[in-house]
N, C-alpha and C positions, 0 to 999 in steps of 0.2 A: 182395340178396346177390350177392356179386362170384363173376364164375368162376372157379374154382380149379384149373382146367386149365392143363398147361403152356403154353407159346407151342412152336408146334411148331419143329422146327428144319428149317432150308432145306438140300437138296441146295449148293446152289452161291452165293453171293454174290459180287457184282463191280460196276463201274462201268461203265456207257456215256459216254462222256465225263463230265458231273457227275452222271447218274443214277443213283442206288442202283437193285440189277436182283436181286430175290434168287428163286431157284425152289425148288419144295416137290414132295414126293413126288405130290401129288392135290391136289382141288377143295378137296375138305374142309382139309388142313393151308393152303394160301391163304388158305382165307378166315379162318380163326380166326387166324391170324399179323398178316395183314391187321387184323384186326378186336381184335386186341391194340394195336398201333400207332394206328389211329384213337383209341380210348379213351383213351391215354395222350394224345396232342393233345387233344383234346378237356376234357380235366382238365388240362392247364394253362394252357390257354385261360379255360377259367372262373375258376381260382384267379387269375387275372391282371386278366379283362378282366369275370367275374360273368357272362359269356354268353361264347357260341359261334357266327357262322354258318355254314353249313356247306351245301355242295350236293350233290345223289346224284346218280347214275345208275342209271337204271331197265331193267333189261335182267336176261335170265335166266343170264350169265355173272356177275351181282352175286350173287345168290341166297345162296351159303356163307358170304360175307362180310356180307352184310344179315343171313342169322340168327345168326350170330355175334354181330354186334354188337347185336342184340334182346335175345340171353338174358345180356350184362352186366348186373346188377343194381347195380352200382357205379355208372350213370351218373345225373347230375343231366340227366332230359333235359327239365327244366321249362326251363332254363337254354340252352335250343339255338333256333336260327332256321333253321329249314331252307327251300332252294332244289331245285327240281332242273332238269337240264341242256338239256330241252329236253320240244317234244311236239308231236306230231303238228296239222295244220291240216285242219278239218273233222269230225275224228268227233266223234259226240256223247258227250256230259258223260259219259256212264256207261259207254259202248265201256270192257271191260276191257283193250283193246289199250292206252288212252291210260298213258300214261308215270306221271302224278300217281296216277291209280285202283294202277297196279304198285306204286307207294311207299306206298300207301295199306294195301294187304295186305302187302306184304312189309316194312314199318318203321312208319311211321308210326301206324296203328292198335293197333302195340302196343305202342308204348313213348311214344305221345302227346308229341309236340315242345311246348315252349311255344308258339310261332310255327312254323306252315309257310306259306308263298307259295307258290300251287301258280300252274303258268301254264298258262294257257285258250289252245287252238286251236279255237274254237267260237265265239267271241262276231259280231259284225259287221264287226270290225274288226282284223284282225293287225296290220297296222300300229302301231294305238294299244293293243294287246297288247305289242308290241314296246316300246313307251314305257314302258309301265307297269311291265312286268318290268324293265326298267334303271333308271329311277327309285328301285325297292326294290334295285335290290344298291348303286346307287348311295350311298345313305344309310349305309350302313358297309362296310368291308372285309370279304370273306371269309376266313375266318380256314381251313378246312376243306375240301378237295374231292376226293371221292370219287369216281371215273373209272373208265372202260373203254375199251377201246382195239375201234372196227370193224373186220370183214374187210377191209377197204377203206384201212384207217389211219386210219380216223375217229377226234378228238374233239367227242363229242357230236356232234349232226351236223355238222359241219365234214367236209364230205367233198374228196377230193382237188381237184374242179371249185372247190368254190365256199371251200375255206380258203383264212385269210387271216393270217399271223402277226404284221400292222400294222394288221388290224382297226381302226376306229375307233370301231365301234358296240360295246355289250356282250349284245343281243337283237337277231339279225335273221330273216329269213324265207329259206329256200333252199327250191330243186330239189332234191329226194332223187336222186343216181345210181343208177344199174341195181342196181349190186352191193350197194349201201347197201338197198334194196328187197327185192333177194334175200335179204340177212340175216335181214327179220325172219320170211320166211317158211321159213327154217331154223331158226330160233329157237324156233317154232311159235307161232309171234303170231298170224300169217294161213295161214288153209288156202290161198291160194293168188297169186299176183303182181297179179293183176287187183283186190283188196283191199284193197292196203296202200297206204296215201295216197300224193301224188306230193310234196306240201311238208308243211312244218314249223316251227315256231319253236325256235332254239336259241340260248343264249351261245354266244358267238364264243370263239373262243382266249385274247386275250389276257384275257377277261373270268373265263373257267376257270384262266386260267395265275397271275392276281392274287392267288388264295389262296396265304396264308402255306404253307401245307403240302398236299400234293399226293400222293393215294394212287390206282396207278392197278392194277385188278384184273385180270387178263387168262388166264383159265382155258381149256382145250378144243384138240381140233386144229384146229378152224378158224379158229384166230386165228394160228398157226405162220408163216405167211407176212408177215403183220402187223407181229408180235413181231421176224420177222428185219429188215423192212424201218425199224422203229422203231430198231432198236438198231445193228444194220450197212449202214445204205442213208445216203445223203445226208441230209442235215438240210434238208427240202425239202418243198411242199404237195403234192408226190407223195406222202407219207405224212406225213401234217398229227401223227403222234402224236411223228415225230422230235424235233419241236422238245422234246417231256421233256426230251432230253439237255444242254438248254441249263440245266436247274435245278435247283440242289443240293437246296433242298428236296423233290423228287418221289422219288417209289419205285414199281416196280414190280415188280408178286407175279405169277412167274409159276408153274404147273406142270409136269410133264413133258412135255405133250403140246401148251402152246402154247410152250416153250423146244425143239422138236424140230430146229429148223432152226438154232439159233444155236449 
């Protein structure tokens, strides 16, 4: 059964150079506006292509927009290949921290994907993680990606140190920075900084920027500085989320509280 709720309406719509930039009253109207938009790609995607892939992001600023998009009853999600954006190097399989286990409760598990690729930061080898996971996006284009934007400016871990917006890899291995570490334990991932791993595996930019359509979530105050430096700072790996602005297909859902500064 499909949702019968309106799509909420935005405070503010406007461009950042090609980016659609639209902001919502709260968390809640984000994500379900958000989560109205994904569904409509997502369905015409299939009516075109019989499948969809699609990559998340696992993080507790998705959260509105991840059950949003669960409680559409409208979706063929037999019909979906799901990816997600990255994850942590060395905790084990069932650490609720890791990124796959998040998608796991918060989407996955409930609405059952055809195909999900989950990616392993646990095995022997990240390296040959890193291969593996790019051999599987490699095989078809992603059609779908669902973003979040770090305190930092991160996308996915792409943090300002180690982005690259000529990337040539689509999976690589980084150094998590300080602030990028800090986050999660703001987030309340990790009770404390001494916890939270120091690398990670993640798609790279251009590997996230390759999907046809591009949804990027970005709720809370502590993304406010983020959100200004994305939309009014340089187009530059000093804020690696800039480069949105380069692509008509992206949008970004903000609320009051991370559109504070713009």
């Amino acid at each position: 059964m499909a949702c019968s709720c309106a799509r909420p309406s935005a405070l503010r719509v406007f461009k950042a150079d090609r980016l659609s930039v639209e902001v919502y009253s709260n968390r809640a109207d984000l994500g379900a506006a958000a989560a109205r938009d994904v569904a409509a790609c997502m369905k015409q995607v299939i009516a075109a292509k019989d499948k969809v892939a699609m990559v998340f992001a696992a993080a507790p600023s998705q959260n509105e927009f991840l059950a949003a998009l669960s409680a559409d009853g409208s979706l063929d999600w037999d019909k979906v290949v799901a990816f997600h954006l990255d994850e942590y190097v060395g905790l084990p399989p069932d650490a609720p921290q890791g990124f796959g286990n998040f998608l796991r409760r918060h989407l996955f598990d409930i609405v059952k994907p055809g195909v999900v690729h989950f990616m392993s930061g646990f095995g022997p080898s990240a390296d040959g993680e890193c291969r593996r996971y790019s051999e599987l996006l490699e095989a078809g284009p992603l059609d779908v990606a669902c973003i979040g934007i770090g305190e930092n400016g991160h996308l996915a871990f792409n943090d300002p140190p180690v982005a690259d917006f000529r990337d040539p890899l689509k999976v690589k291995i980084v150094e998590l920075d300080l602030r990028c570490r800090e986050q999660q334990v703001h987030d309340g991932c990790f009770a404390d900084l001494a916890q939270v791993p120091t690398r990670a595996l993640t798609m790279t930019i251009p590997a996230i920027l390759s999907a046809a359509s591009i949804h990027c979530m970005v709720p809370g105050p502590t993304k406010a500085e983020a959100v200004r430096g994305t939309i009014e700072g340089p187009i530059a790996t000093s804020c690696p989320a800039s480069i949105l602005r380069r692509y008509a297909n992206a949008a970004l859902y903000l609320d009051r509280q991370s559109a504070a500064l713009i």
